[in-house]
ChimeraX commands (.cxc) that place a marker at each C-alpha (Angstrom):
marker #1 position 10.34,-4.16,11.81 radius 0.5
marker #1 position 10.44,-5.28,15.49 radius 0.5
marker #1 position 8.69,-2.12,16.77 radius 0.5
marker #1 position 5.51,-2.11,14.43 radius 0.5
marker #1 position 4.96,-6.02,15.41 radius 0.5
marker #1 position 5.28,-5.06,19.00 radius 0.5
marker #1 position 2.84,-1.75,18.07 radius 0.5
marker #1 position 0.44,-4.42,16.83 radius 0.5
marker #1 position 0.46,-7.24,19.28 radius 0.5
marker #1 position -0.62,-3.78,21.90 radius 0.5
marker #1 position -3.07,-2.33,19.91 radius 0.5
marker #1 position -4.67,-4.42,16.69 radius 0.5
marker #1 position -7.73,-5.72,17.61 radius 0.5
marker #1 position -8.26,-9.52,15.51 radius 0.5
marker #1 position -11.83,-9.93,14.28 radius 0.5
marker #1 position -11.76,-13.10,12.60 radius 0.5
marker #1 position -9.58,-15.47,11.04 radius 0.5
marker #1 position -9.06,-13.01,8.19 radius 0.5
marker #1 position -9.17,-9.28,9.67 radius 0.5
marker #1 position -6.81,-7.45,11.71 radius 0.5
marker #1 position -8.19,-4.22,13.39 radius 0.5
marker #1 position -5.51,-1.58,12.82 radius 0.5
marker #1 position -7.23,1.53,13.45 radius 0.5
marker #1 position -5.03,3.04,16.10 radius 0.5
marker #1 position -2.14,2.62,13.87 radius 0.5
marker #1 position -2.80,2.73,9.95 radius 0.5
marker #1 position -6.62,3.05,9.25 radius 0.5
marker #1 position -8.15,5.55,11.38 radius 0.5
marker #1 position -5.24,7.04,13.67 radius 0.5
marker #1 position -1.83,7.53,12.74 radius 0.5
marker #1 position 1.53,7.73,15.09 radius 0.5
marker #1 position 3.36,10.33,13.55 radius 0.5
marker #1 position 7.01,8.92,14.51 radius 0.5
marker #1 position 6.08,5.40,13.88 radius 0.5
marker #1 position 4.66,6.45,10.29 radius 0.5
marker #1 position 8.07,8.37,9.81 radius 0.5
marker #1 position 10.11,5.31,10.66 radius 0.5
marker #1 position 8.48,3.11,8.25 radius 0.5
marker #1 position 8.88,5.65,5.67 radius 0.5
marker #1 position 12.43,5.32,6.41 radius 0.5
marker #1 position 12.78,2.00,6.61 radius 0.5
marker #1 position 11.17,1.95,2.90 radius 0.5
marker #1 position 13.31,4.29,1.79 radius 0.5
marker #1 position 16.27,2.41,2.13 radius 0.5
marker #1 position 14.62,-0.73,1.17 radius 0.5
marker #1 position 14.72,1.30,-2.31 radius 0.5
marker #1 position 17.23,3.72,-1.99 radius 0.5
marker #1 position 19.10,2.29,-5.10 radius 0.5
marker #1 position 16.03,1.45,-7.01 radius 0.5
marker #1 position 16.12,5.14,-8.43 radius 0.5
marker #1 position 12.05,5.74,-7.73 radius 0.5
marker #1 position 10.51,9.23,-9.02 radius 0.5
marker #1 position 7.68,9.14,-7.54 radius 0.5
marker #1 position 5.57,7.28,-4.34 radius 0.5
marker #1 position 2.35,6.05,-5.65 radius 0.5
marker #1 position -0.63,4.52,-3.41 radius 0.5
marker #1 position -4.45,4.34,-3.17 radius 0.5
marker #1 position -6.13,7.00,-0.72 radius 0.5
marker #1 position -7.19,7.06,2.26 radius 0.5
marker #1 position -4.88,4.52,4.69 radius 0.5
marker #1 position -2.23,4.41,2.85 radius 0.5
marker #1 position -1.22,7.99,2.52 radius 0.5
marker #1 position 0.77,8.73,5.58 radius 0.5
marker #1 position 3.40,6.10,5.23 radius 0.5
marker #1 position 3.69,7.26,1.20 radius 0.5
marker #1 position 3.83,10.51,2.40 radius 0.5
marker #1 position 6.48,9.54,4.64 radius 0.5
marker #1 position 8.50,7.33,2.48 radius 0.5
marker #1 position 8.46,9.81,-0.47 radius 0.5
marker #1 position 9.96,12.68,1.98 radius 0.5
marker #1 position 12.47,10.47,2.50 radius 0.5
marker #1 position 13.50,9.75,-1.12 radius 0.5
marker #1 position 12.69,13.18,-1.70 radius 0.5
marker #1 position 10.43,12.11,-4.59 radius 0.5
marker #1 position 6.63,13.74,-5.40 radius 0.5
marker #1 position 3.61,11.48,-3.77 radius 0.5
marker #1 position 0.63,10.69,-5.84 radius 0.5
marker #1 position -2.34,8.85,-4.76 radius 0.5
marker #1 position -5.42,6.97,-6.32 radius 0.5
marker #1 position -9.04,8.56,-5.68 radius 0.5
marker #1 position -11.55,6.31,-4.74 radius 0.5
marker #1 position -14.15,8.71,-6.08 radius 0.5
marker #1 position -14.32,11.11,-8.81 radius 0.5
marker #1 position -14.10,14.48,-7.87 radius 0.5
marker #1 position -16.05,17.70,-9.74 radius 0.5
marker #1 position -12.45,18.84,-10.87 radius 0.5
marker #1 position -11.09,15.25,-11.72 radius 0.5
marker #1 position -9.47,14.93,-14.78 radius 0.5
marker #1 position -11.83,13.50,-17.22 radius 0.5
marker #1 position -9.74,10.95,-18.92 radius 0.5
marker #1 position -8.13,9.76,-15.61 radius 0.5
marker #1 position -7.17,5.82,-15.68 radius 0.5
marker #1 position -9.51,4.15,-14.07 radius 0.5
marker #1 position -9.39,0.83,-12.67 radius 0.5
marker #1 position -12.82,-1.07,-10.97 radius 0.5
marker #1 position -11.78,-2.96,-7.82 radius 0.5
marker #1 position -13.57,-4.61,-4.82 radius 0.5
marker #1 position -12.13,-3.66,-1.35 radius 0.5
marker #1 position -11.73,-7.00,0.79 radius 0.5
marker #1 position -12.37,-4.87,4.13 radius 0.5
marker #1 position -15.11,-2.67,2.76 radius 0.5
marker #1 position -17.19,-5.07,1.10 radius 0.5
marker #1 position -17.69,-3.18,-2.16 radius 0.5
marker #1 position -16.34,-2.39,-5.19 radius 0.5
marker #1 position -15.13,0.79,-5.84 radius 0.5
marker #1 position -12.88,2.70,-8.70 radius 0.5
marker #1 position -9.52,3.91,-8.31 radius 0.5
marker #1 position -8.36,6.92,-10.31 radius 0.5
marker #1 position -5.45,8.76,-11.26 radius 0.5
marker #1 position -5.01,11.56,-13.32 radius 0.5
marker #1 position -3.20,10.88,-16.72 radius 0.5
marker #1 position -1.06,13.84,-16.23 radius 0.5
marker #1 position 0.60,12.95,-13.17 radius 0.5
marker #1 position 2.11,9.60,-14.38 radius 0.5
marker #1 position 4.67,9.28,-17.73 radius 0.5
marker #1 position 6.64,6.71,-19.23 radius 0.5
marker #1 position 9.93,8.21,-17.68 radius 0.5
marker #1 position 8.60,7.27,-14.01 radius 0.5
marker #1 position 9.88,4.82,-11.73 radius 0.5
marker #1 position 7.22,4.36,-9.26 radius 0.5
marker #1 position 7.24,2.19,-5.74 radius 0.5
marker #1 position 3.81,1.81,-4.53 radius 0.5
marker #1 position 3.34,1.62,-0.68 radius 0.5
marker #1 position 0.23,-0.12,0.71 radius 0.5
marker #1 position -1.19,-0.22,4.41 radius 0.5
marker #1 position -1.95,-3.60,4.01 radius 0.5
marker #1 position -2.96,-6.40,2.00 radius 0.5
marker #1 position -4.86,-9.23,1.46 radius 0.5
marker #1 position -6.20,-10.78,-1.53 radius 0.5
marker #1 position -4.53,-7.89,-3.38 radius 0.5
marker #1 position -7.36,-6.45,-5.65 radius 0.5
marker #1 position -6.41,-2.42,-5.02 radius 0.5
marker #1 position -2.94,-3.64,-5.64 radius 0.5
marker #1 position -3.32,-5.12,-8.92 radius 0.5
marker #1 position -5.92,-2.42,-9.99 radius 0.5
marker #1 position -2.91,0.18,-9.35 radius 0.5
marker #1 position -0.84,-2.10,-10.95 radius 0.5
marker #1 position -2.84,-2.63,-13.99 radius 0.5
marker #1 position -3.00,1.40,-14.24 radius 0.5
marker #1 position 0.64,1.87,-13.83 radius 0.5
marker #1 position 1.46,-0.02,-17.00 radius 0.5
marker #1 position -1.44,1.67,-18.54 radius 0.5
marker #1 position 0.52,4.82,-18.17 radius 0.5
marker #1 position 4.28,3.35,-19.39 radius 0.5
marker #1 position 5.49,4.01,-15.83 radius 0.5
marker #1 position 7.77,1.24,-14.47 radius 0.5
marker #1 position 6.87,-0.28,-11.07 radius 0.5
marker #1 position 10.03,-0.35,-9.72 radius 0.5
marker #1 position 8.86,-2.18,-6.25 radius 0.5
marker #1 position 5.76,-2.33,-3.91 radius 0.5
marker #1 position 6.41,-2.11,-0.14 radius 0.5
marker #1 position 3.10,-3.17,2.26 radius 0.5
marker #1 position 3.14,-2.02,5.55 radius 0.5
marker #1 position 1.02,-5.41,6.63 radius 0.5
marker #1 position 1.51,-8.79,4.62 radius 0.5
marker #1 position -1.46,-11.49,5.43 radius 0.5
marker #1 position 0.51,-13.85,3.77 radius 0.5
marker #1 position -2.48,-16.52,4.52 radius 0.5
marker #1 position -3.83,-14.81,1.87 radius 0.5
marker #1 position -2.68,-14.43,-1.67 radius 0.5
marker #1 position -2.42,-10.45,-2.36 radius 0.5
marker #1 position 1.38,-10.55,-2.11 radius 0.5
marker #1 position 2.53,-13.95,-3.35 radius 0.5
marker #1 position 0.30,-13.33,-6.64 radius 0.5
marker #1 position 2.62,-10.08,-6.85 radius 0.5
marker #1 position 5.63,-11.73,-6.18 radius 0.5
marker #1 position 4.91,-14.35,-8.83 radius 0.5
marker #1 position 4.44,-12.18,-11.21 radius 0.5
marker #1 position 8.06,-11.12,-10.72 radius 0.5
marker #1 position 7.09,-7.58,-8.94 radius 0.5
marker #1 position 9.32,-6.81,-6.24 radius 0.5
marker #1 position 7.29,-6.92,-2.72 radius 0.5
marker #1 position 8.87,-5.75,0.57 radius 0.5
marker #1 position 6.38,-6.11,3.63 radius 0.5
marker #1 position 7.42,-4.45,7.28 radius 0.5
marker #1 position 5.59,-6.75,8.54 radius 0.5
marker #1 position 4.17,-10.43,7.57 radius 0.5
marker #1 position 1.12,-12.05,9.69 radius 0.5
marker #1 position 0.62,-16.05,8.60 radius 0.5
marker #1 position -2.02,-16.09,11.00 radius 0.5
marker #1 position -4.99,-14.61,13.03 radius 0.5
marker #1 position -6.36,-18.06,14.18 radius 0.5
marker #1 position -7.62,-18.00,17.43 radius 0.5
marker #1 position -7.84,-14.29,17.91 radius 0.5
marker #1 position -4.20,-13.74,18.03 radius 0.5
marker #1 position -1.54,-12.55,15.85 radius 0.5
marker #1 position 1.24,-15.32,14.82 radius 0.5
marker #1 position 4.04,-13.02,12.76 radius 0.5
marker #1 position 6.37,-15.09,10.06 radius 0.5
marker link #1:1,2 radius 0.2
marker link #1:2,3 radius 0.2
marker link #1:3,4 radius 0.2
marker link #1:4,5 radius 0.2
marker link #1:5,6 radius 0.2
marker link #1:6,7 radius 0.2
marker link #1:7,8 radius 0.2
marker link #1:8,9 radius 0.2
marker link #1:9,10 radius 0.2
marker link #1:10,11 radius 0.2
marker link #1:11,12 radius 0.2
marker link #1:12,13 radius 0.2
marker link #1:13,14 radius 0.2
marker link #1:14,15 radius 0.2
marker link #1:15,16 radius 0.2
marker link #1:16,17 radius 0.2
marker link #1:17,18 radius 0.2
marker link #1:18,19 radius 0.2
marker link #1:19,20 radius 0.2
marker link #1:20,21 radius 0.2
marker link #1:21,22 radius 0.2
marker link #1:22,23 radius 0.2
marker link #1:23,24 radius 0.2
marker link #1:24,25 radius 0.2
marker link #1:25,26 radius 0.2
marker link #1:26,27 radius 0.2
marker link #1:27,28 radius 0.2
marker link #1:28,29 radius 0.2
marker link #1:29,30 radius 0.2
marker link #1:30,31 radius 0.2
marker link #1:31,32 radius 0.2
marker link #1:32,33 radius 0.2
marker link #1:33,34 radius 0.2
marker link #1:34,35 radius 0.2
marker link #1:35,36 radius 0.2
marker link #1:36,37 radius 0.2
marker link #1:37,38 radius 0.2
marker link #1:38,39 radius 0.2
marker link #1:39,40 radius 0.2
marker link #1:40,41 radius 0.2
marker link #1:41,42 radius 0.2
marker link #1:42,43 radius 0.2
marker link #1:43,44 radius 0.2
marker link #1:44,45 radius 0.2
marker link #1:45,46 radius 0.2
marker link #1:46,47 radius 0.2
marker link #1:47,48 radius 0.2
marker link #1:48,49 radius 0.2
marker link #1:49,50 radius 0.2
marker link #1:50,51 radius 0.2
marker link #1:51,52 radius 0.2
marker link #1:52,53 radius 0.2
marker link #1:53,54 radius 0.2
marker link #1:54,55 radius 0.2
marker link #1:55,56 radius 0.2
marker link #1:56,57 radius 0.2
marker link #1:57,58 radius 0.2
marker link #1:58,59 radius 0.2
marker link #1:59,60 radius 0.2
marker link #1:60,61 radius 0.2
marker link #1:61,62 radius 0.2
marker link #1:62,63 radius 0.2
marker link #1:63,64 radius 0.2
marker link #1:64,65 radius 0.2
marker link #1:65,66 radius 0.2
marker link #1:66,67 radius 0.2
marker link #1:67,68 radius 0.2
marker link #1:68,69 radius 0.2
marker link #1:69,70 radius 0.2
marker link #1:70,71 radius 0.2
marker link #1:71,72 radius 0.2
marker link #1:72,73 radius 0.2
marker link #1:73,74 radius 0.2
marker link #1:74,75 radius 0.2
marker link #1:75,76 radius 0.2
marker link #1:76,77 radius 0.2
marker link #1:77,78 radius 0.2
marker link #1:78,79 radius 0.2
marker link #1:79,80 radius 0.2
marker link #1:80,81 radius 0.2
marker link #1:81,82 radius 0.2
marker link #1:82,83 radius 0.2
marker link #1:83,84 radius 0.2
marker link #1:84,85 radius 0.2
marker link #1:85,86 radius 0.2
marker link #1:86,87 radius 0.2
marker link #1:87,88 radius 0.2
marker link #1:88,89 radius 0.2
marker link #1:89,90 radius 0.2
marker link #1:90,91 radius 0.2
marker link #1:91,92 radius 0.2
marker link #1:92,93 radius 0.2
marker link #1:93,94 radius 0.2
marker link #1:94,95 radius 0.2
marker link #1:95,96 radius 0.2
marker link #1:96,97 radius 0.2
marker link #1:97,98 radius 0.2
marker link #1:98,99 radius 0.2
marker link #1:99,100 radius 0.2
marker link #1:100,101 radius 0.2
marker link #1:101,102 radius 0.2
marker link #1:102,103 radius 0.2
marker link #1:103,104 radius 0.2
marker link #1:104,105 radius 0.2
marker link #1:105,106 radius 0.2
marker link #1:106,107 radius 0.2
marker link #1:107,108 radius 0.2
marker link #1:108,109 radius 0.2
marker link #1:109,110 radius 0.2
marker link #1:110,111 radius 0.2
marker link #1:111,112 radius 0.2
marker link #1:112,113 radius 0.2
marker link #1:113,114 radius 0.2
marker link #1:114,115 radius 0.2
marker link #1:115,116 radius 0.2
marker link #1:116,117 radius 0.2
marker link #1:117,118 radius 0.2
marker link #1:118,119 radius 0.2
marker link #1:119,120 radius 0.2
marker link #1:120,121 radius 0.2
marker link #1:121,122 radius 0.2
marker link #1:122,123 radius 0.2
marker link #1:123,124 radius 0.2
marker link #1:124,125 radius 0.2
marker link #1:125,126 radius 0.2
marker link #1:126,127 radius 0.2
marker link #1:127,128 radius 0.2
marker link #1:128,129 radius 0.2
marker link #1:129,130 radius 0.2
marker link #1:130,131 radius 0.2
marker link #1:131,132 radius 0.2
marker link #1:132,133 radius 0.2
marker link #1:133,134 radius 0.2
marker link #1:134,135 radius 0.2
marker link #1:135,136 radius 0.2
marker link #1:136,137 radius 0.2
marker link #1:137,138 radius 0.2
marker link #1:138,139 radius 0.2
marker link #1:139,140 radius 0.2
marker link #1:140,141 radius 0.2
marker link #1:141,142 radius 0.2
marker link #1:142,143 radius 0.2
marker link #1:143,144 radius 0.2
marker link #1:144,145 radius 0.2
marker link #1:145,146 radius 0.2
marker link #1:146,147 radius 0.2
marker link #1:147,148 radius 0.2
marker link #1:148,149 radius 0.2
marker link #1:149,150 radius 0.2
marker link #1:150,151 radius 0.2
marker link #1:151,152 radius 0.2
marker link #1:152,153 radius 0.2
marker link #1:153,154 radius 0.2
marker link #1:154,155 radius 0.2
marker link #1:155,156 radius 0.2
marker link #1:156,157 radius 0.2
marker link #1:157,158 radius 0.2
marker link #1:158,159 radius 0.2
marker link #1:159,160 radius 0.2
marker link #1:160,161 radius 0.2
marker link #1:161,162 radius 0.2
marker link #1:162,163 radius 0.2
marker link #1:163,164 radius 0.2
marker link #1:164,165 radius 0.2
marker link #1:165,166 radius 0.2
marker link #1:166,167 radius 0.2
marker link #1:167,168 radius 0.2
marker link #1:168,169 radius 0.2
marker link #1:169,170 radius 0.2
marker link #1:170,171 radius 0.2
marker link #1:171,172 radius 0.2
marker link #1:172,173 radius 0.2
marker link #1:173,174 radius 0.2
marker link #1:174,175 radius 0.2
marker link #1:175,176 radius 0.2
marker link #1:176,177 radius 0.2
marker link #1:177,178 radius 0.2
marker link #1:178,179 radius 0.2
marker link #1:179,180 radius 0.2
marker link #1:180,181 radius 0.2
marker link #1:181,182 radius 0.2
marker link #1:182,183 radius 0.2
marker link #1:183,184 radius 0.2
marker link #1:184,185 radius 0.2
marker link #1:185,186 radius 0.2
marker link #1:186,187 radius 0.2
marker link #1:187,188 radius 0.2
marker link #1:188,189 radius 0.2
view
């Protein structure tokens, strides 16, 4: 998606050989008709795949799910990070550590909102080493839900997050794929 890579070369900010700075784009401030695009663009990507619902882990990821499942015209649902006073008790729950954050963290989803009959495509902001991904993963079969495809806004394909999913035969469909951040600048695949 030639206008996201040129959105990044202008305003990512590389701080080191493994992180991208994407705040004034995905993580911290979000351009409403860029956002929409995407959401478009990953919409057709899957427009035959017959999706039910948009599934993704809060916080950066919500706007393009948000944006994609308007598109399909399909019901979003996102992973807490923390459990909530009203949670539902006997959520899935999946322990993960966050590659940026530097912790480990649990995602939850209520039981309720996911069923065998679902066809889900997960949208991501980005990812690395993939351990949010294959926590949601590993709660989506949990549930019986299919996973009919994951789309990532921001492949590091130096890293292994997406080419672990891909090998285990999940359907992965990045905007955008970085091979490197060597030298303080962005080199796109």
């Amino acid at each position: 998606m030639e206008k996201l890579k040129q959105r990044i070369l202008a305003d990512a900010s590389v701080m080191s050989t493994d992180v991208v700075k994407l705040d004034t784009i995905l993580n911290h401030q979000v351009d409403p008709v860029l956002t929409m695009e995407m959401g478009k663009e990953f919409a057709r990507l899957y427009a035959e795949a017959g999706i039910t619902k948009v599934i993704t882990v809060e916080s950066s990821g919500i706007p393009v799910a948000f944006a994609t499942a308007a598109e399909l015209g399909v019901p979003l649902v996102f992973a807490r990070r923390k459990k909530t006073l009203i949670a539902d008790p006997d959520a899935y729950v999946e322990r993960v550590p966050s590659f940026t954050k530097g912790i480990v963290t649990d995602l939850l989803v209520s039981r309720q909102l996911l069923s065998e009959s679902d066809r889900l495509l997960f949208i991501d902001d980005i990812i690395a080493n993939g351990d949010a991904a294959r926590g949601l993963v590993k709660i989506i079969e949990r549930s019986g839900a299919e996973l009919a495809g994951i789309g990532i806004v921001v492949e590091k394909s130096f890293q292994a997050g997406a080419r672990t999913l891909r090998e285990q035969g999940y359907r992965v469909e990045s905007l955008v794929r970085i091979s490197s951040l060597d030298n303080g600048s962005i080199t796109f695949e």
